[in-house]
N, C-alpha and C positions, 0 to 999 in steps of 0.2 A: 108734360109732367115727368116723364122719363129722363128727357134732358135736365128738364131742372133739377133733379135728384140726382143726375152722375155729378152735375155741376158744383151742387153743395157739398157732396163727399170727398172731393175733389181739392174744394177751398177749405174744405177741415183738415184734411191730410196734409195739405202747405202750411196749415198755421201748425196744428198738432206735431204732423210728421217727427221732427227733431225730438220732441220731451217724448213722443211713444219712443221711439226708437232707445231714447238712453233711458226708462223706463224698463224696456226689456231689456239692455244689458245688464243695471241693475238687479233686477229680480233675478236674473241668469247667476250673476257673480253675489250674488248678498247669498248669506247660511241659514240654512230652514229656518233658526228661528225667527228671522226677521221678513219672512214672506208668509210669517202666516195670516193668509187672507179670511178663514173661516172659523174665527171665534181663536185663533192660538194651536188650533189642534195638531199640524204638527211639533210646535216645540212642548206642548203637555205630553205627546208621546215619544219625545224624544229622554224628558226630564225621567219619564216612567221606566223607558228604560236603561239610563244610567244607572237611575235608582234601584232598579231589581240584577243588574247588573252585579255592583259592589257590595251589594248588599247578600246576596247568594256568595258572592267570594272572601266576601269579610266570615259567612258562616261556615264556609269550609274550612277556610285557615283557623278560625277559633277551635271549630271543633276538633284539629291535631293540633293546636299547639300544648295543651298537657301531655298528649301524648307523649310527642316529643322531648319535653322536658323531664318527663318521668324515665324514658329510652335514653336520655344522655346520663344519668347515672349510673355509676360503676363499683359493685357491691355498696352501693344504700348512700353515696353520696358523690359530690361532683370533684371529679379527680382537675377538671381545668376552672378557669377563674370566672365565677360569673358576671363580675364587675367588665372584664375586658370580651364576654360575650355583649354585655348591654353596649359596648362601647363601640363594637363591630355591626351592632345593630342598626343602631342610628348612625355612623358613616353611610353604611348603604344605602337607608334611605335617604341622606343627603344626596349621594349617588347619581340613586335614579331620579331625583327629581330635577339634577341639572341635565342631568340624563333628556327627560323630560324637558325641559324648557328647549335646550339647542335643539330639540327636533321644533320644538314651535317659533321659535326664532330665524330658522334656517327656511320654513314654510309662510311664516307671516311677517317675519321682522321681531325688529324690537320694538313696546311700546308700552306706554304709560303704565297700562296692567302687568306686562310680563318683565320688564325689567328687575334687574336686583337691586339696586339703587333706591332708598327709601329716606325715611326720615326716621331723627331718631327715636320721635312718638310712636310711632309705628313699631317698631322693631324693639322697643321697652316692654313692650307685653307680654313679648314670649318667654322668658326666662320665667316666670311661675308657672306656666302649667308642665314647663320642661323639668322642672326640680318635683314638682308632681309626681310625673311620670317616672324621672330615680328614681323616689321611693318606693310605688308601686311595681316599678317592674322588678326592683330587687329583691320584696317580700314576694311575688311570684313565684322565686324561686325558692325560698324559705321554708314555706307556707307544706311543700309537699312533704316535709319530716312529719308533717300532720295529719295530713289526708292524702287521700287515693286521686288520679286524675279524676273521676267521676263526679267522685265529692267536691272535689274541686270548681268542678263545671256549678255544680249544683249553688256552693256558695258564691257563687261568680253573681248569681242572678240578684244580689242583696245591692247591687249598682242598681236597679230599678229603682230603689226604694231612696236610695241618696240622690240618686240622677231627676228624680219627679220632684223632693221636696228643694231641692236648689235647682230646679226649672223656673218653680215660683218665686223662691227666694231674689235670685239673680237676673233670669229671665223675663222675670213677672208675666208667666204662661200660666191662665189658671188651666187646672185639671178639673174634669167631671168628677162627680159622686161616683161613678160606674171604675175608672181607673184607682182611686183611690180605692175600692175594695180589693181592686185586681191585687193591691199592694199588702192587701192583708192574707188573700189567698197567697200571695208570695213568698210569705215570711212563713206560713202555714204549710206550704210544700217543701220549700227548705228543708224546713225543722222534721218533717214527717221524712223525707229521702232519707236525712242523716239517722233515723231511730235505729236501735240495735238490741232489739231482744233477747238477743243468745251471749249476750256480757252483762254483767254488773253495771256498765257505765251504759246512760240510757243514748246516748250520741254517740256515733261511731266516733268523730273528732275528738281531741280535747282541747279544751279551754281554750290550748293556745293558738289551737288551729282558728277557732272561731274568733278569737282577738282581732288575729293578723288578715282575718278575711270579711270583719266589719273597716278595718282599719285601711285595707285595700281598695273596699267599695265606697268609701268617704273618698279619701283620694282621687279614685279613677271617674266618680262623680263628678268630683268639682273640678278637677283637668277638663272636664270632656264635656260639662257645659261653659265653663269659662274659654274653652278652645273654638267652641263652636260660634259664641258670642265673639272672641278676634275673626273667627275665618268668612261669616256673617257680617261683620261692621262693614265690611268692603265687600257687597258680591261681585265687584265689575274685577278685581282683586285674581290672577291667576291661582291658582290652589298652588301649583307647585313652589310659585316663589314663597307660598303663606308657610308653606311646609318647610319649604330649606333653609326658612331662618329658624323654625320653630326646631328643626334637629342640628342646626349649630349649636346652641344652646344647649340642645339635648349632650352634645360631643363634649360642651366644654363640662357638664357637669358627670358626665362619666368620666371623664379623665381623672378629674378631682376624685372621683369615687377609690380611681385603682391606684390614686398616688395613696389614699389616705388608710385603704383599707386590703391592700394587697401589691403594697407597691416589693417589698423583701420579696416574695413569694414569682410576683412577676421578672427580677431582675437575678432572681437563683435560679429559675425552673426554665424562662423563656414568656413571652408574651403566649405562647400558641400551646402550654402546653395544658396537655390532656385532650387537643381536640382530638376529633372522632367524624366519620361521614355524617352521624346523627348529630352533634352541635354543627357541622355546618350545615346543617338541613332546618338545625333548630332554629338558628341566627338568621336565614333565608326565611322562614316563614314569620318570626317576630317584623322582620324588615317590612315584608308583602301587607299583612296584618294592619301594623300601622301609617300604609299610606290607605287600605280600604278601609281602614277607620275613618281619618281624615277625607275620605271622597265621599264618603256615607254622611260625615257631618255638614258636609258642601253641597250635597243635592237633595238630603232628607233631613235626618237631627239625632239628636241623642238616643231614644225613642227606641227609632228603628236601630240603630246598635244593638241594643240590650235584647232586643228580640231576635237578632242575629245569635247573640251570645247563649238564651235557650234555647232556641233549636240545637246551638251545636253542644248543649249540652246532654240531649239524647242520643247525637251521635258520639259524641264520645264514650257515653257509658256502652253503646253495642260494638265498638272498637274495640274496645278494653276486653271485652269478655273472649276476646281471639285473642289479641295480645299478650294479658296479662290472668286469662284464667279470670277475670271480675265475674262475681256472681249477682248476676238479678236481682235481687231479694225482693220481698212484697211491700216494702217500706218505701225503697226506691223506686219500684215500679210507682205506687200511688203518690208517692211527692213530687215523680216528676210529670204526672198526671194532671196534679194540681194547677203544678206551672204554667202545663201546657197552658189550662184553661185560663188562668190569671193573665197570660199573655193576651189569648185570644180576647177578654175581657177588657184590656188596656187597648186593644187596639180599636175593639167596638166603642170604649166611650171616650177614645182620639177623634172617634169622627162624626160621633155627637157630641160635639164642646160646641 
């Protein structure tokens, strides 16, 4: 019986032999996600942590970039061009993302996914959400003859509210009953942060501030689920390459921007002038900003964005209050309380849908 059992393992390993052996070079050379044997579980922990990855770095850099744009002003307004900061913005992220691919080209090759070479269906898409994002990032800068960085953060969160209803709209994602409140608590906190007791006017903002900061969150909504729906149509689709057409576009319509509305100004003063260590630190974290946007929309969704964007909106307001002397108030305190909960409340009935 002995014999006969060395003998059968014997005749398996000659017939087998060959497919194990290039079976385990395989699983040796294939990338975690494809060897997962046990339900997936390494690439769900891999996806987890990308995701909390950019997601923690998208909320750092939100929560200083008012800062910074409020610290690049020089007595109450911007002595350099904000047109040709937007325009320095998106180069670099152009940048890094070729940046980006020649490190994946030089380690994997070139190929179907990572190449630049597309069609021109493909590459039609991005000029709206890029002309979007002009707008919106222009009135960012606008916006702060209005409000304080804090405030800022605060109206930031009104993207939740544009962001869920063209989820449905265009995504056709329904939302729970439970998020849907979260968006009434949102509006709710908002409005409770901006109160201002100790003036005639019952909003710290005025009017125009709030215009340009509904007008914002339309925009940065429908960019940022429309962007996720291209970046999404292809997952097999490298991100970088998705990005680097998406900030050509961005490039050609900043250009337009500084020929149309600061072209004298640039060609009497200089392209560069009025920078400062703080606008190049600003234009460095816009850049960073909008590729962890774009990596956030690539392994999670809109969603978690905007919950990125309140958290950093409590850090901003305890920033501030070193920086800039901001004071706490009890209005602030309780509206961005609300938030918090609103948030937490959106993400409890994301995973009861």
């Amino acid at each position: 019986m002995e014999y006969r059992k060395i003998k059968d393992e014997d005749k398996d390993k000659g017939v087998h032999g060959d497919d194990i052996e290039s079976l385990r070079k395989k699983s040796l050379s294939a990338p975690i996600s494809n060897v997962a044997t046990t339900g997936g579980v390494p690439n769900e922990r891999s996806k987890w942590k990308s995701k909390t990855i950019v997601t923690l770095a998208l909320t750092i850099l939100t929560s200083s970039q008012a800062i910074l744009i409020v610290w690049s002003k020089r007595a109450g307004k911007y002595e350099y061009s904000v047109t040709t900061a937007n325009f320095l913005v998106e180069t670099l992220k152009c940048v890094l993302s070729l940046a980006a691919l020649a490190r994946i080209w030089k380690n994997e090759g070139v190929t179907v996914d990572n190449r630049l070479t597309t069609t021109l269906d493909e590459v039609s898409v991005y000029p709206i959400p890029a002309a979007l994002y002009l707008i919106k990032n222009l009135l960012q800068y606008y916006i702060f003859a209005y409000v304080d960085a804090p405030g800022y953060q605060i109206l930031k969160n009104l993207n939740i509210i544009s962001t869920g209803v063209l989820y449905q709209l265009i995504l056709k994602r329904k939302l729970s009953e439970i998020q849907w409140a979260a968006f009434i608590l949102l509006c709710a906190g908002c409005t409770t942060a901006q109160l201002n007791p100790s003036s005639d006017h019952v909003l710290q903002a005025p009017y125009q501030g709030w215009i340009m900061a509904i007008v914002m969150a339309l925009l940065s909504g429908f960019a940022g689920v429309y962007t996720e729906a291209i970046i999404k149509k292809r997952p097999s689709r490298n991100i970088n390459v998705q990005n680097f057409w998406l900030y050509v576009f961005g490039m050609v319509f900043n250009a337009g921007a500084i020929l149309i509305q600061d072209f004298d100004a640039v060609m009497n003063k200089g392209f560069f002038h009025g920078y400062s260590l703080i606008t190049v630190l600003m234009i460095l974290n816009h850049a960073l900003s909008g590729i962890a946007v774009s990596m956030v929309m690539k392994y999670a969704d809109n969603i978690v964005k905007v919950y990125a964007t309140s958290v950093a909106m409590l850090l901003t307001a305890v920033v501030s209050v070193f920086l800039f002397g901001f004071h706490l108030s009890l209005a602030f305190f309780l509206g961005s309380t609300v938030v918090s909960v609103s948030v937490y409340l959106h993400s409890i009935g994301k995973s009861t849908r």
